[in-house]
N, C-alpha and C positions, 0 to 999 in steps of 0.2 A: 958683732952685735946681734946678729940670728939665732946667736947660739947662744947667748945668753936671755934672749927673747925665750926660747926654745926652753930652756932649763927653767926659767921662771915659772912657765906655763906646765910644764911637769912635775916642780913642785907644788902648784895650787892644785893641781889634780893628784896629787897624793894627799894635801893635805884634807881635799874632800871627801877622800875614800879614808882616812883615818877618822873626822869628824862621824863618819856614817857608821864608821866600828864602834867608835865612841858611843850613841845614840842603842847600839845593839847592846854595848856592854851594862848602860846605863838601864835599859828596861828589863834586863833579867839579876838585875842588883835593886833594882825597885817592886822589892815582893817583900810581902807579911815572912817568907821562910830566909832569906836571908839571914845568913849567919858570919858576922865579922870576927868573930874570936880569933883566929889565928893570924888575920890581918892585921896590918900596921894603922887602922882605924878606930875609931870609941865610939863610932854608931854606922849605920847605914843612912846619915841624912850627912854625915860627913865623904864618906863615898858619893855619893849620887853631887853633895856641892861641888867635889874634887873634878868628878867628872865633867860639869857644866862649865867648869873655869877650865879645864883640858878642852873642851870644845871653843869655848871663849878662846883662849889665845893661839888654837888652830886658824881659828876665823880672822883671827887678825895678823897672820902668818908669824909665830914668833915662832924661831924656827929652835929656840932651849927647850920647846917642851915636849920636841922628840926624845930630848935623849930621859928624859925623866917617866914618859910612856914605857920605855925599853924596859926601866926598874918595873915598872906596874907591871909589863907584860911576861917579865923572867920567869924562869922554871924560879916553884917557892917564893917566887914573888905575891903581894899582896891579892890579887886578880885569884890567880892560882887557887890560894887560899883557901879567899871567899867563894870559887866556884866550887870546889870538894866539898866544902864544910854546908855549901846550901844544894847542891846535889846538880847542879850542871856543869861537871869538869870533862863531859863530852863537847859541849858546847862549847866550852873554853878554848878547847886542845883545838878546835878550826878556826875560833877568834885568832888563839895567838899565834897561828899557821897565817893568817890572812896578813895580819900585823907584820910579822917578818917580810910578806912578800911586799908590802906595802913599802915599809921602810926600806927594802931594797931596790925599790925604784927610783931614788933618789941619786 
C-alpha cells in the first residue's frame, strides 16, 4: 500500500512540473511574433486554448494527456514547429529536454 501511496505522490509531482513546462511553453507561444504555419494549428488562440485544457486535465490528473504531450513534444511535432517558425527553437530544444526528463520519472 506504501508503494502505491509512494507512486501517486510521484506522479502529482511530475504532473506539477509538466503543468509549470506547460505555463512556460504557453507564455513564449503568447507573442504578437508567433508563427503557426507549419503547425497542426489555425491560429495562436487555438494553441494557447490547447495549452490551458493540457494544464486543465494535468490538474486534474488524467493521466491520457501524457501520451498526447509526447505528440506536441516530438522532434517535427507541432511545438517544434511553432518554435523555429517564431524564432525560439533554442528555447524549445531544453523545453523538450525537460519534458522527456519529466516523463521519465513516471
Amino acid at each position: 500500500m506504501n508503494m502505491e501511496l509512494g507512486k501517486e505522490q510521484n506522479n502529482l509531482a511530475c504532473y506539477t512540473l509538466l503543468v509549470d513546462l506547460l505555463w512556460e511553453v504557453r507564455k513564449l507561444i503568447d507573442s504578437p511574433n508567433t508563427d503557426i504555419t507549419w503547425s497542426n494549428y489555425r491560429s495562436v488562440e487555438e494553441v494557447l486554448s490547447a495549452c490551458d485544457t493540457y494544464i486543465e486535465r494535468l490538474n486534474e490528473n488524467d493521466k491520457s494527456v501524457v501520451t498526447e504531450l509526447e505528440l506536441l513534444f516530438a522532434p517535427t511535432g507541432s511545438l517544434q514547429e511553432i518554435s523555429i517558425s517564431s524564432g525560439w527553437s533554442n528555447e524549445y530544444i531544453g523545453l523538450s529536454s525537460r519534458f522527456d526528463d519529466i516523463v521519465g520519472c513516471n
